[in-house]
C-alpha positions, 0 to 999 in steps of 0.5 A: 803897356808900351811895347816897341819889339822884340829886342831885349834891350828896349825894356828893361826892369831889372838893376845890375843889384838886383840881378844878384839877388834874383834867385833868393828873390825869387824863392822868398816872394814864391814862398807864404805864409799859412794862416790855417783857419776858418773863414764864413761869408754871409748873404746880407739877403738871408733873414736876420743874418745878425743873429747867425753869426752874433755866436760864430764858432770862435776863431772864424774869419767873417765876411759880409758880402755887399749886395751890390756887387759881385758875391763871387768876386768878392770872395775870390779877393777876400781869398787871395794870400790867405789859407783856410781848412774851411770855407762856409757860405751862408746865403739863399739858395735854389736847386744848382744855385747860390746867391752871392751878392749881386750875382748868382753861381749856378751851373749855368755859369761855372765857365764864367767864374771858372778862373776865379773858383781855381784860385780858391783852392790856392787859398785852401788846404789839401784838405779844406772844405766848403760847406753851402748853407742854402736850401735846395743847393744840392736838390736833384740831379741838377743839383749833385752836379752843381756840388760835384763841379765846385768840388772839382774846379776847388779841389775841396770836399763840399757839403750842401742841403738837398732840402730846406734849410733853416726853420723847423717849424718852416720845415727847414733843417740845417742837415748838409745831406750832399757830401764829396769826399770826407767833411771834416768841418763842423757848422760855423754857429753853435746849436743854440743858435740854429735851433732859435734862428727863425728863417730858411735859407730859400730863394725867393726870386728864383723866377721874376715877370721881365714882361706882360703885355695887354696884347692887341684888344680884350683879354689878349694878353701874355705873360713872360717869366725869366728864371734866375736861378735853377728851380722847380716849379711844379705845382706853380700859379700864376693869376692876379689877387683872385683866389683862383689861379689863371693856371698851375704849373703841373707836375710834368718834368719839364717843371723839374728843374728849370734852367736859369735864363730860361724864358717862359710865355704864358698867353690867353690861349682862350683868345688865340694870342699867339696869332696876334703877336707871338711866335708859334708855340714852343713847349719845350726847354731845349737849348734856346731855353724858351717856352711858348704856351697858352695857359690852357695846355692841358700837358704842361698846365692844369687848366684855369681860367684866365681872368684878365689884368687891368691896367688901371688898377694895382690889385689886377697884375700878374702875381706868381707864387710858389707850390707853397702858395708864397708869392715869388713876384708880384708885379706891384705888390699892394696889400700882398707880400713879395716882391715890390715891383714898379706901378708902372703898367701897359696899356693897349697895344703894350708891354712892360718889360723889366731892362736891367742887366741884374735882378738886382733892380727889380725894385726900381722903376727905372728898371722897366720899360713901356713900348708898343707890341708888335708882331716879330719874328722868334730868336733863342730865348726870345718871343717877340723879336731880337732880343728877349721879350717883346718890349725891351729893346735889347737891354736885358740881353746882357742878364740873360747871358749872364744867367745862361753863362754865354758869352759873346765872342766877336771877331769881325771888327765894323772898321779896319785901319791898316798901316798906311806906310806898312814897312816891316817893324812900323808897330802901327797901332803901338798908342791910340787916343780918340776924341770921339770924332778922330783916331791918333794912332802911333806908328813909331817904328816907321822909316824915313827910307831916304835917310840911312839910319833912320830906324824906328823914327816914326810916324803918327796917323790921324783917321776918321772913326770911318777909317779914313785917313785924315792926316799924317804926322811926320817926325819933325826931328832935325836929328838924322842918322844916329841921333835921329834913329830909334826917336820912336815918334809917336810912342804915346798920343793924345788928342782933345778939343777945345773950343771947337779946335782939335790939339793933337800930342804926339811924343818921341821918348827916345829923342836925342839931345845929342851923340851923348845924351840918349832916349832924353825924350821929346812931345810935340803938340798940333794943331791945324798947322803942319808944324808943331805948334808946341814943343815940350822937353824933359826937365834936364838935357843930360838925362835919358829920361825917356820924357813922352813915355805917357802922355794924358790931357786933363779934363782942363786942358792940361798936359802931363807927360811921363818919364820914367827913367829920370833919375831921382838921386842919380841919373841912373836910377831910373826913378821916374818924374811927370812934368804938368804944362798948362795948354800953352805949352808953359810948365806947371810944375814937375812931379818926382817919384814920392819913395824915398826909401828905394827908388831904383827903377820904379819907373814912375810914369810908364803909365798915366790916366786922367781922373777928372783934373787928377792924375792916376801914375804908374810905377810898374818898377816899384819895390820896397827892396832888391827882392821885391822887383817890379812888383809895382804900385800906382798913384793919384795927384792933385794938379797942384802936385799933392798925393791924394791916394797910394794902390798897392799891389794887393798880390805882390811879388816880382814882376808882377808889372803892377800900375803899367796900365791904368785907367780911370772913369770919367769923374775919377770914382774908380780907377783900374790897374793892370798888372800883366805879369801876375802868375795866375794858371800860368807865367804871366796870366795877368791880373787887372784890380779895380778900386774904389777912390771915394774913399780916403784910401782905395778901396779894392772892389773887383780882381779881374783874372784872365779868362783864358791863359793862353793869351797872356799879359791881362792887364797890359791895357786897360780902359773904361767905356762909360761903366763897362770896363776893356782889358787887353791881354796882348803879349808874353814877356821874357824876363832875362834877370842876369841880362836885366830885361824884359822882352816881349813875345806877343800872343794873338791876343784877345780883348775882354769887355765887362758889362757893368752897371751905374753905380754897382761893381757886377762887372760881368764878362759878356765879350770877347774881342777877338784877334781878326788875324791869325798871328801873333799880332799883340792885339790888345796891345793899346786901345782906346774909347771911341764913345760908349758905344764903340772902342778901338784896338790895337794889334801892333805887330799884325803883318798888314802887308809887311812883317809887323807892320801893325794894323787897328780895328774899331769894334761896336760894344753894344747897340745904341738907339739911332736917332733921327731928325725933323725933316722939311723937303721940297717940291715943285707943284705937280711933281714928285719928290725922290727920297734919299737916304740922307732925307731921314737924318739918321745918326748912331753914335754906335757907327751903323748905318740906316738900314731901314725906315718905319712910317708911323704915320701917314699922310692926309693928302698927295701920295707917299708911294714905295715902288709906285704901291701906297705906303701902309701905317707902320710899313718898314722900307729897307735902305736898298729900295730908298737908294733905288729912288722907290719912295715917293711923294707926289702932291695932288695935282696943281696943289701947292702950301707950305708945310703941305703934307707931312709923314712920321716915322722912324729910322732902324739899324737893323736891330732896333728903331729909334724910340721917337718919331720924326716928322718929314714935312713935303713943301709944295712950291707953287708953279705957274701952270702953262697955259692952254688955247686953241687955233683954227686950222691951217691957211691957204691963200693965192697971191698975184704980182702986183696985188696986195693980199692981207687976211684976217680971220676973226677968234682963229686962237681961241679958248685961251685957259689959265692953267689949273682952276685955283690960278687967275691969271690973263692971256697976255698975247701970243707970239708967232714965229717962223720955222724957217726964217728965210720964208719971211719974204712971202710976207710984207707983214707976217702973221701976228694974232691980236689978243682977241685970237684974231689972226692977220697977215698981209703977203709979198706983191712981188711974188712972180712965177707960178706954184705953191709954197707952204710955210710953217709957224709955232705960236704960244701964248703967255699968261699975266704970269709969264707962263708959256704954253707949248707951241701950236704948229700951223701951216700956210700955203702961198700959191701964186701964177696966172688964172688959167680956165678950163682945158682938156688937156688931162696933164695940164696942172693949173693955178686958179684963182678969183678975185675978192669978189663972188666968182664961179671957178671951174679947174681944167681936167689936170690937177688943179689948185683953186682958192677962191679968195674972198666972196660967196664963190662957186668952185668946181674941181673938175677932173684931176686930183685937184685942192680946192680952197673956199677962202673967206664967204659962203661958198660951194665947192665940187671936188670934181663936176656938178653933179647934175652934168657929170659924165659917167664914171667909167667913160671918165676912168677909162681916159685916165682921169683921177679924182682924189681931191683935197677941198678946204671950206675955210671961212664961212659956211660952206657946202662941199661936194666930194665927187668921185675919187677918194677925197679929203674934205675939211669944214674947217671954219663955219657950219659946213655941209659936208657931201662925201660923193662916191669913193672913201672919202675921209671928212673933218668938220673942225670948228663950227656945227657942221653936218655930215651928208649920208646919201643913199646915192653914193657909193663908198664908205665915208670915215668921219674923224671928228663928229662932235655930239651936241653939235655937229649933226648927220643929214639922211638924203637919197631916200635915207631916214634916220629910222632905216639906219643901223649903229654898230660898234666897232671897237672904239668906232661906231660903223652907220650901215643902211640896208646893203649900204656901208655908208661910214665909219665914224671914229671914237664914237660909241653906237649908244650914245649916237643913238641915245641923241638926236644927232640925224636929221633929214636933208 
């Protein structure tokens, strides 16, 4: 339905003819005629039904009902406008329960069919009754109740059987012992008859096996019942084809009567599964309806022993008898009565579990599923999980409700979708249409502010199915002022896809042709351009034909477009017309209102429907004369323009509104008709039809009544989703005869969703949508199928930020699966790689969102770490931890290949995963690894004005590495370079090192002055693979000045240097620096701090004096001398004696002899096999930094032995102690393995 607002004038159903005679049509259409008589439907399940009703009493109307679809539905339509003194039912029955068709009526479900049972009594006399001829109908106390409830929601006497019916000799009797009221009917058969009837009316599938499981290992195992129907099973058994039972129900209460859609799991309690894989016991019914027990609980079982099922064979199943010994389900029935099941059977570490939404396809194997069992949480009614049973993945949810009577109420919408220009009276969401990706929606009493008059001229809106607005489709009207106002620009949209392009229809049915042709209509069609790409027009100019009232595509493109009041014999009839273009926009034909014999405002194509390339049109004005206004009818076309089929309100009376909306699924088979104004409870309740069009002539299968009648108008919308079915109960209406209109007073509004199944009519309510908002917002108004997962509503006068600015919800129906994709990522070798979200291709075509990831399997090589922990098998990682960059892989180190680890898993909802795994394969690049060397220690070098200075020492860059043991690659040289480049001038060739490692350089001769200069370097290497190391950094010290020999000035600080040839060199009594250059030389430091370099030879260096001429230490301390000294051996094999003072000592190249003297002194060998000297002599403990086992040794001297010497540990530092003596620390060296080698020798 189509609703603009509230004026009067904006709908209007009623001729100035017809208003004369509304009052006497009124009176004639709410009078009936009374057909007293008796009516009997019987249960095609019940035993030879044939010969039950072969000798009916005469006179008795008889219904078969079809086992496929809704037995109370079915009852309800065979009812309407008819009346009987006397209702029979024939059918199996349980205590509480009836079986009727596809469905059970049950006191479970009273609230359900409530509606429906209401409109019985409209169908019976004051003193109708109904007789039930089921066994147990009335049995118990749940049973009285059941008969007492259908007695007061039909206001008939009832009469039932507390007992078995049928059979004597089965113990059956046909006495309806229950009574309300006084039962004025006799039996529907005759005597003969029930005395040669050979069945009884029982249920025999009050209980089915919706799972059993082979648990985790051995005989760990459980079986789950479902109740169908209301039933004692006390005295029960459950066990295989073994003639004892694993155990029997016993005669506690709780068996009494057991509520259907009660769950009951039944677990080895010999083997504990329970710990294993379900929750903690349950051993009451309680409101959750649920039982958890093992089989050895001596209260609610007597005790058996528990066989085990084997899953390999068909006679090793779970099989369920009544306290008669009868089997009620057999799980795969071989040589046993009962019912067949599926052979299908779980293996280890499985379940089965039965996923039909009705008992009805309990037979099928397609109605079961197989799936992994593992350890969840309980919920009501559920064991195992979210859903009931552990392995059904939700799709039984829906048959548990149903037999539990509950229904679903959701409120929250996933998406909103406010007006995005939200001015007072825009009527957003007034017509939707979806092609699964986009939403058009309709605002057409939007405002052009800029232009006075501009009301109603509307917009259209296209979004996401995010909500995100994608575009805006403004009028494209030139009209203005009064001819441009009130064009109502996107009454009715539509939008379809056609070879990857998007074509969007929008129409404005009150388009003007001009001042004096009105409402003459109008429909644009879009594409990816901003201007209409096509522009269709009405048949004529001349008439106010409101062309674009309905619009609908075919499924080959083709565009139908409705007007209603095109007048058939005048321009004022209103009868109504359809025009077909084809997906260029050109004309396939016009199709006229087909009556011929009253026409009058049958408003032929208010509403339309795609059936395939058929063509489903409305008439909600239709009437067969003035008395019959606006009952309506409905009709399906050919393309070509021929009838096929005619709907005929099958409850007609006047303003009714039948054929407003209509609908049909997708390959055209059934087609839903609303009519929003039927009285059903209360003015304008609503009723919704839905037929059968296989047939040559609609066959009517289901009446949908509204559920609750204080949203009224049921029917005004109307829309299939796959099999299920939406129905819209948005508004009231005002129906002024004397005015002529219709005026529609909207309610908050709700939206009803019918679950239905493939190829069957149990349409079942198992939903309410209900109002987001709190107002009178005509929700339900329009609504549109996303996919089958999802819908969107409307609520066109929703105050979103202005009075009746409208606003639009997305609402999931059900759950889908997700699914996800394969998946290959990369990384660079001996890094790690961060997962994201989108790495897991995770869609859901029901608009969720990731929420969690299963790891099914793991890998075999590198790490798949969640916040630095190894990921375990089956590990579920929330999405918040993913966004926090908390799963990682790092491969192996220095590990590279294509395809070179990969992990499966599974992408989650929230409610479920998806059914397949996905595999995310790691890509490993390989990288070339920097390389790795070594360098000599840092230089020292003198030069003199004039002289050329040029030092090479040989292997100073050594020990060049490739990287990882699986590259090859070679050193392709080193590069040295200056930290500071203006230092470049103390150089005439700066420092080069030859791929062997040796390092060159040759210093300035034109350096004058005296002092020194330290210039600093980086050097890398580069490997055949164009890798570079990191940089090394060394350092060499220039001096430069005249040689100066020994004072005793203390304060003077002098250069001295040697030639290249053997020299002996002593310092003054200053801070001196001597470099001995080239040669074997002999330096002493004499006193002062003074740095001493060796240079290239063999030399022998005093910190301070030889040791034999040495004054003593006070004399010398107490003239201010100081003895610090820094002494560098250099090149070659060195002996260096420390002196007094706290001196630091290097080896550096060569194998030195290092004499710490008096003083802490701190030592370094760097390269060479160099020896350490402890000297019983000298005072002061020594910190040895680098001592080498294996290579560098310590030389006992002043009276010391190896033997006398005592290793402690401290810390990670070894202190070497003789007697009293603390001779030296020697750094990260454990005591043991000094010990433990041959590291002393003496001097």
């Amino acid at each position: 339905m189509k609703i603009l607002s509230n004026k009067s004038s904006d709908i209007s159903f009623i001729s100035d003819e017809e208003k004369i005679l509304a009052t006497e049509a009124s009176k004639f259409i709410s009078s009936g005629l009374i057909n007293k008589r008796s009516i009997i439907f019987v249960d095609t399940r019940v035993p030879d039904y044939q010969s039950l009703i072969a000798n009916i009493q005469p006179g008795t109307e008889v219904v078969i009902l079809d086992p496929t679809k809704d037995g109370i539905t079915q009852i309800t339509e065979s009812l309407l406008g008819k009346q009987y003194d006397s209702l029979h039912i024939v059918s199996h029955g349980s205590a509480g329960s009836l079986q009727l068709g596809s469905n059970y009526l049950n006191s479970g479900n009273f609230s359900q069919y409530e509606s429906q049972l209401k409109l019985w009594k409209t169908s019976l006399t004051e003193e109708a009754d109904i007789l039930l001829y089921g066994c147990d109908v009335a049995a118990g106390e749940v049973g009285v109740t059941f008969v007492q409830q259908l007695s007061q929601m039909t206001g008939a006497d009832v009469a039932a059987s507390n007992d078995l019916t049928g059979n004597a000799a089965l113990g059956g009797d046909w006495d309806l012992e229950v009574k309300t009221g006084s039962i004025e009917s006799s039996l529907a058969f005759s005597n003969q008859q029930l005395q040669t009837y050979n069945s009884t009316l029982n249920t025999p599938l009050s209980v089915i096996i919706n799972e059993w499981s082979q648990g985790n290992g051995g005989n760990k195992e459980w079986v789950e019942l479902l109740v169908t129907t209301t039933v004692d099973m006390r005295g029960w058994t459950l066990g295989d084809t073994a003639v004892t039972p694993y155990t029997t129900f016993s005669n506690d209460s709780t068996w009494a009567n057991v509520a259907a859609g009660t769950i009951i799991v039944i677990y080895n309690g010999n083997t504990n599964e329970r710990d294993d894989i379900l929750p903690a016991d349950d051993l009451s019914v309680g409101s959750d309806r649920r039982i958890i027990v093992a089989h050895n609980n001596t209260n609610l079982f007597t005790t058996g022993t528990w066989g085990g099922f084997a899953n390999g064979t068909n006679t090793d199943n779970p099989i369920l008898k009544n306290s008669s010994g009868t089997v009620v389900h057999d799980w795969d029935k071989s040589d046993n009565s009962g019912f067949t099941a599926t052979a299908l059977r779980p293996g280890f570490n499985q379940a089965v579990s039965y996923i039909a939404s009705s008992i009805g396809g309990v037979d099928t194997a397609s109605s079961y599923a197989r799936t992994s069992v593992t350890a969840n949480t309980a919920t009501s009614g559920n064991p195992n999980g979210g859903t009931p049973g552990a392995a059904n993945n939700e799709n039984n949810t829906d048959l548990i409700n149903t037999l539990r009577g509950v229904v679903k109420v959701v409120s929250t919408p996933q998406v909103t979708i406010n007006n995005p220009s939200p001015i007072a009276n825009g009527l957003f969401g007034s017509s939707l249409a979806s092609n699964g990706s986009e939403i058009l929606i309709g605002s057409p009493g939007t405002e052009t502010a800029t232009v006075n008059g501009d009301k109603y001229k509307g917009n259209a809106y296209s979004f996401n199915t995010s909500g995100s607005l994608q575009r805006t489709f403004s009028n494209p009207s030139t009209q203005t002022t009064t001819q441009g106002s009130n064009e109502t620009f996107g009454f009715a949209v539509a939008i379809n896809t056609v070879s990857g392009s998007t074509y969007y229809t929008i129409s404005a049915p009150h388009y003007d042709e001009s001042t004096w042709v009105q409402d003459a209509g109008r429909v644009y069609r879009y594409d990816s351009s901003s201007t209409p790409q096509q522009t269709l027009d009405n048949s004529v100019t001349n008439d106010d034909s409101e062309f674009g009232a309905a619009v609908v595509i075919l499924s080959d493109g083709t565009v139908v477009v409705g007007a209603p009041e095109k007048g058939k014999t005048t321009a004022t009839d209103n009868a109504g017309q359809i025009r077909l273009f084809d997906s260029s926009g050109q004309l396939i034909r016009d199709v006229v209102y087909p009556v011929t014999s009253y026409v009058q405002d049958a408003r032929f194509g208010t509403s339309l429907a795609a059936a395939g390339n058929d063509i489903i049109v409305g008439a909600p004005g239709f009437a067969t004369s003035i008395l019959s206004a606006t009952t309506g009818q409905a009709y399906r076309y050919k393309k070509d323009g021929t009838l096929n089929q005619t709907f005929t309100n099958p409850n007609g009376s006047a303003f009714d509104f039948f054929g407003i909306s209509v609908a049909s699924n997708s390959d055209g088979t059934r087609v839903l008709i609303g009519a929003p104004g039927e009285d059903i409870g209360t003015d304008n309740a609503g009723v919704v039809y839905l037929y059968d069009t296989t047939t040559t002539a609609p066959t009517l299968l289901r009446t949908f009544t509204n559920p609750d009648i204080t949203n009224r108008g049921f029917g005004s919308s109307v829309a299939f989703i796959g099999d299920d079915i939406v129905i819209g109960a948005p508004t009231n209406f005002n129906i002024d005869v004397l005015a002529g209109s219709v005026t529609p007073v909207p309610d908050r509004g709700a939206v009803y969703f019918y679950d239905g199944e493939p190829g069957f009519s149990t349409y079942t309510l198992s939903k309410i949508f209900q109002n987001p908002g709190t107002g009178n917002d005509g929700f339900g108004s329009a609504m549109t199928k996303i996919n089958d997962y999802r819908v969107a509503i409307a609520a066109p006068y929703a105050d979103s930020a202005n009075t009746d600015a409208g606003a639009a919800y997305i609402f999931k129906l059900s759950n889908a699966t997700p699914t996800a994709a394969n998946k290959a990522v990369t990384v660079d070798e001996d890094f790690t790689y961060i997962f994201s979200t989108s790495d897991f291709n995770f869609a859901d075509v029901d608009g969720d969102t990731l929420q969690k990831i299963q790891i099914t399997s793991l890998v075999t090589v590198g790490s798949l770490l969640l916040d630095d922990v190894a990921v375990n098998l089956n590990q579920e990682i929330n999405t918040v931890d993913i966004v926090a960059g908390k799963l990682k892989f790092t491969p192996v180190a220095n590990a590279n290949g294509l395809n070179y680890a990969n992990f499966s898993f599974k992408v989650g909802d929230g409610e479920v995963f998806s059914s397949s795994n996905s595999v995310m394969s790691v890509n490993v690049n390989a990288v070339n690894d920097a390389p790795t060397f070594s360098i000599g220690g840092n230089q020292s070098v003198r030069t003199i004005s004039g002289q050329t200075v040029t030092k090479i020492i040989q292997g100073w860059a050594n020990n060049f590495d490739s990287g990882a043991a699986n590259e090859t690659q070679t050193n392709s040289g080193y590069t040295v370079s200056l930290v500071n480049s203006s230092d470049s001038n103390f150089f005439t060739i700066a420092p080069i090192i030859a791929p062997n490692g040796d390092l060159t350089y040759t210093l300035a001769n034109n350096i004058t002055g005296t002092g020194s200069k330290t210039i600093g370097f980086q050097v890398t290497a580069q490997d055949s693979g164009g890798a570079i190391s990191a940089a090394k950094n060394f350092k060499i010290t220039v001096t430069s000045g005249a040689i100066n020999f020994v004072t005793t000035d203390p304060t003077n600080n002098n250069i001295v240097s040697a030639t290249t040839n053997t020299d002996t060199l002593m310092g003054t009594d200053g801070s001196d620096r001597i470099d001995g250059l080239a040669g074997n030389d002999k330096i002493y430091g004499g006193l002062g701090n003074d740095r001493i370099i060796g240079g290239d030879g063999d030399d022998i260096l005093y910190g301070d004096l030889d040791l034999a001429t040495k004054p003593s230490y006070a004399s010398l301390t107490t003239n201010n001398f100081t003895f610090d000294d820094i002494i560098q051996g250099n090149a070659g094999n060195d002996t260096i004696y420390g002196g007094w003072g706290k001196d630091t000592l290097y080896g550096n190249d060569g194998d030195d002899i290092i004499w710490g003297g008096d003083g802490n002194d701190t030592m370094w060998g760097v390269a060479g096999k160099d020896t350490f000297v402890l000297n019983g002599t000298d005072t002061g403990t020594d910190t040895i930094q680098d001592f080498t086992l294996g290579e560098d040794k310590f030389g006992c001297a002043g009276g010391l032995l190896p033997a006398s010497l005592v290793l402690t540990q401290q810390g990670s530092d070894t202190l070497i102690e003789a007697g009293t003596l603390s001779l030296a620390v020697v750094k990260n060296m454990t005591a043991a393995s000094l010990k433990n080698s041959d590291s002393f020798r003496l001097m």
